[in-house]
PDB file of N, H, CA, C and O in Angstrom:
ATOM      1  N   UNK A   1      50.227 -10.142  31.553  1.00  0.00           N
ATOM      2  CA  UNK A   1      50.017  -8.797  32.105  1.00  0.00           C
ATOM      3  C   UNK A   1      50.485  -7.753  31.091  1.00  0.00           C
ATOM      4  O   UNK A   1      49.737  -6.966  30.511  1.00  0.00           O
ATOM      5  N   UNK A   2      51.862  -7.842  30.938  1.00  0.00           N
ATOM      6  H   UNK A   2      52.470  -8.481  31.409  1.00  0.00           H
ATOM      7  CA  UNK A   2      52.232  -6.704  29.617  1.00  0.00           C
ATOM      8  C   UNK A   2      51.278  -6.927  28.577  1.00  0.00           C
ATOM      9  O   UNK A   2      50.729  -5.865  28.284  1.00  0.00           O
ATOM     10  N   UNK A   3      50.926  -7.763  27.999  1.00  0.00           N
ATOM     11  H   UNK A   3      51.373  -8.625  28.237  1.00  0.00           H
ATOM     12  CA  UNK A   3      50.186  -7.814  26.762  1.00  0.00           C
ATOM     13  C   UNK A   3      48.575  -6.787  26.675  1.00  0.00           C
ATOM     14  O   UNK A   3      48.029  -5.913  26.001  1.00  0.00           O
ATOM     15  N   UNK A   4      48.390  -7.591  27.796  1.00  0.00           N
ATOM     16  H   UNK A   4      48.834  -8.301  28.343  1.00  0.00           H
ATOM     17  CA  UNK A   4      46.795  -6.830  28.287  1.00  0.00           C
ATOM     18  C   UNK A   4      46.876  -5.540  29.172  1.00  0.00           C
ATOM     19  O   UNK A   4      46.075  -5.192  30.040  1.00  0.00           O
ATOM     20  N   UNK A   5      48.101  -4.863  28.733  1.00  0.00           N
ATOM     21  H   UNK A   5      48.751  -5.145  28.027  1.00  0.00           H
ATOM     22  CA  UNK A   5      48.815  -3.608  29.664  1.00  0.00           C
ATOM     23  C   UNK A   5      47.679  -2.064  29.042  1.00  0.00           C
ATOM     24  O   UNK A   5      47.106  -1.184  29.684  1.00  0.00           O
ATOM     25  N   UNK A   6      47.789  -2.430  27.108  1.00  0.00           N
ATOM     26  H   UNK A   6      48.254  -3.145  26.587  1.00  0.00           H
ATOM     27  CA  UNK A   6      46.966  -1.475  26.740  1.00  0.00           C
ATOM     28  C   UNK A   6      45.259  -1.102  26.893  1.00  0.00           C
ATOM     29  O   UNK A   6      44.687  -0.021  27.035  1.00  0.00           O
ATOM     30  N   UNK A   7      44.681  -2.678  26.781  1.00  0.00           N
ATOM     31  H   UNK A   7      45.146  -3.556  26.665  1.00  0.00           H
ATOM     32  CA  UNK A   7      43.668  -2.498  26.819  1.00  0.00           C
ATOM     33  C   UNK A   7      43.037  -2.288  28.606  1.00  0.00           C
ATOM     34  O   UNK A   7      42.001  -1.702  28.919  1.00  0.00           O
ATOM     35  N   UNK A   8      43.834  -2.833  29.371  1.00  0.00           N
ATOM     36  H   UNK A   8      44.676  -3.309  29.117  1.00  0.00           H
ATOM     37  CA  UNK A   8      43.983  -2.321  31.054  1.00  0.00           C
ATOM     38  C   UNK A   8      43.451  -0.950  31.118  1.00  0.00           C
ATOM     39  O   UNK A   8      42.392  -0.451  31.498  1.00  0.00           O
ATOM     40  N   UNK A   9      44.488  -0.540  30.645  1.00  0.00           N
ATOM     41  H   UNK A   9      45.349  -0.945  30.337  1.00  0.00           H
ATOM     42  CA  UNK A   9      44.621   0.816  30.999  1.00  0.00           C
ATOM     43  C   UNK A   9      43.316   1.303  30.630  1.00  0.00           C
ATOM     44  O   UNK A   9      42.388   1.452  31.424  1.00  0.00           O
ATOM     45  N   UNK A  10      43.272   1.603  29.107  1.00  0.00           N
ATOM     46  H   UNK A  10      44.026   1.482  28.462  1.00  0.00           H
ATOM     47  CA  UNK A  10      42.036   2.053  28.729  1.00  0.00           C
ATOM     48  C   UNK A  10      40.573   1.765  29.528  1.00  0.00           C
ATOM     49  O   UNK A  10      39.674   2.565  29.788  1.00  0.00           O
ATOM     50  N   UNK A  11      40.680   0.277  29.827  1.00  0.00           N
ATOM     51  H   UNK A  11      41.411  -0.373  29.615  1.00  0.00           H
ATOM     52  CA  UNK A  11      39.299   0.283  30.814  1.00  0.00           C
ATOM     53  C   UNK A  11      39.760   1.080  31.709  1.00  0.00           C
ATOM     54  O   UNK A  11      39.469   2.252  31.468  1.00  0.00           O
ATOM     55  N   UNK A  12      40.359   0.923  32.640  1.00  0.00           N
ATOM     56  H   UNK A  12      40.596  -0.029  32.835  1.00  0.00           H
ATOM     57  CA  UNK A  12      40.601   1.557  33.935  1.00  0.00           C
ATOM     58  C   UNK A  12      40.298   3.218  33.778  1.00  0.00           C
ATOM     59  O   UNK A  12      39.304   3.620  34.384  1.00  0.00           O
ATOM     60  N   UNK A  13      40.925   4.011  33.164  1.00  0.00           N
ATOM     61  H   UNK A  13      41.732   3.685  32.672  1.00  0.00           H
ATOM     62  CA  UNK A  13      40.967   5.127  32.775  1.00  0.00           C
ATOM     63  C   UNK A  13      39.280   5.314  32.386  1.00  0.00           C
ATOM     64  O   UNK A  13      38.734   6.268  32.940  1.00  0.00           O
ATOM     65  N   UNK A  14      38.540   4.573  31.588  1.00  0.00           N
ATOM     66  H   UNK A  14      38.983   3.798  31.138  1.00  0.00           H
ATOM     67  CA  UNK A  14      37.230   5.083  31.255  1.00  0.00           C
ATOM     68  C   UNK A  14      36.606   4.918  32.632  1.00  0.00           C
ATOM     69  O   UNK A  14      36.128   5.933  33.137  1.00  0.00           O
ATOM     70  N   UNK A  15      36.554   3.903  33.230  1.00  0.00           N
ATOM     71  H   UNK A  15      36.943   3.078  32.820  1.00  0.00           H
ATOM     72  CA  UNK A  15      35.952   3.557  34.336  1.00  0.00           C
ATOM     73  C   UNK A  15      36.262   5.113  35.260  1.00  0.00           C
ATOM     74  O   UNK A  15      35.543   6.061  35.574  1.00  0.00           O
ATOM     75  N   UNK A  16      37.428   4.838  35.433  1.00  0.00           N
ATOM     76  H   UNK A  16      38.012   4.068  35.179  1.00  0.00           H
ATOM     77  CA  UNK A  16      37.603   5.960  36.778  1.00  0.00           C
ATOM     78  C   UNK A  16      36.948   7.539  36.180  1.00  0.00           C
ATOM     79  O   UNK A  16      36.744   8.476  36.951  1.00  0.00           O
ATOM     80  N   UNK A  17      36.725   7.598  34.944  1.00  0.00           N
ATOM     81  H   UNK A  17      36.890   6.836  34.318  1.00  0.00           H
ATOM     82  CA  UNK A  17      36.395   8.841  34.091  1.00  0.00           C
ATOM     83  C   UNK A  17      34.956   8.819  34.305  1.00  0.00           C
ATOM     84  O   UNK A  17      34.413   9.853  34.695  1.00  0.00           O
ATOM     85  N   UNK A  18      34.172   7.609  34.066  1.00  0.00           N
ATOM     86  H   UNK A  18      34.613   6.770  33.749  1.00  0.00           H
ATOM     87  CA  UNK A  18      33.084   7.309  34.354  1.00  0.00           C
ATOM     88  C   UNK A  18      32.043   7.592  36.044  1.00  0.00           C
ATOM     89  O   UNK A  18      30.986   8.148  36.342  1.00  0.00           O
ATOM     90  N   UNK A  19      33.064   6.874  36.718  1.00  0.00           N
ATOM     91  H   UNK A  19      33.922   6.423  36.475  1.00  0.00           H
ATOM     92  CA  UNK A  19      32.713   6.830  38.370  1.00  0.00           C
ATOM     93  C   UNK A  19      32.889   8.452  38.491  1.00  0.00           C
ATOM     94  O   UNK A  19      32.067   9.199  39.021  1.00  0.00           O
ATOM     95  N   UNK A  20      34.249   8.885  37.833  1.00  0.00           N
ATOM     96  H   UNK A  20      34.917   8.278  37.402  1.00  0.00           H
ATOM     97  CA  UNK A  20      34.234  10.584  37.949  1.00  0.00           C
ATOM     98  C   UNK A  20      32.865  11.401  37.878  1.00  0.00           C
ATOM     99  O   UNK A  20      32.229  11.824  38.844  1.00  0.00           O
ATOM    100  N   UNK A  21      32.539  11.537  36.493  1.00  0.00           N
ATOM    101  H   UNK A  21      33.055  11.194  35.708  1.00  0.00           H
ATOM    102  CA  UNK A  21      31.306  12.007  35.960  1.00  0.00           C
ATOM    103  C   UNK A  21      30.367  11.968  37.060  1.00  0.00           C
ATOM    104  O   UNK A  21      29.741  12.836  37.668  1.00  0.00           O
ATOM    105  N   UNK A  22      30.461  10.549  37.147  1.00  0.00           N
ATOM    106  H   UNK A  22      30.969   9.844  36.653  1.00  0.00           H
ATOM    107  CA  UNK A  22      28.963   9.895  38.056  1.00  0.00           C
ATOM    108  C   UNK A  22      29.274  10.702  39.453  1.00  0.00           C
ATOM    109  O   UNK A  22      28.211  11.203  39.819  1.00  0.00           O
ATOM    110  N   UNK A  23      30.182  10.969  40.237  1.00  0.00           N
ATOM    111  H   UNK A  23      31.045  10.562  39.940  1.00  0.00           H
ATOM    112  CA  UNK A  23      30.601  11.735  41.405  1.00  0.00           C
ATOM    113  C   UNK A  23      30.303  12.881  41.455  1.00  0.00           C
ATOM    114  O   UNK A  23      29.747  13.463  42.386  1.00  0.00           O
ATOM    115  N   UNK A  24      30.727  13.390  40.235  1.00  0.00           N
ATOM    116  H   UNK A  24      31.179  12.917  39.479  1.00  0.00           H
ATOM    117  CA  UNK A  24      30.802  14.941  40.466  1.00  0.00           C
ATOM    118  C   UNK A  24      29.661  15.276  39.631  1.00  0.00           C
ATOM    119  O   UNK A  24      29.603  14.872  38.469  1.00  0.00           O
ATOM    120  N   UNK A  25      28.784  15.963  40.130  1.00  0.00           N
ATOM    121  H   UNK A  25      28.831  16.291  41.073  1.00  0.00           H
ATOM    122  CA  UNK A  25      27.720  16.504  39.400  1.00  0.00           C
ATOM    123  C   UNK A  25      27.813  17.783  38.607  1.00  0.00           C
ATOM    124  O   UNK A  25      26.833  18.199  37.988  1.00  0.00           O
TER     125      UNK A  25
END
């Protein structure tokens, strides 16, 4: 889990940035 803590994040963060975009017009 710590190891794969950085690259986590980064997906998560694009994703939710992504679904954002895609939400809000």
């Amino acid at each position: 889990m710590m190891m794969m803590t950085g690259a986590t994040v980064v997906t998560t963060i694009a994703t939710e940035a992504s679904i954002s975009k895609s939400a809000n017009p």
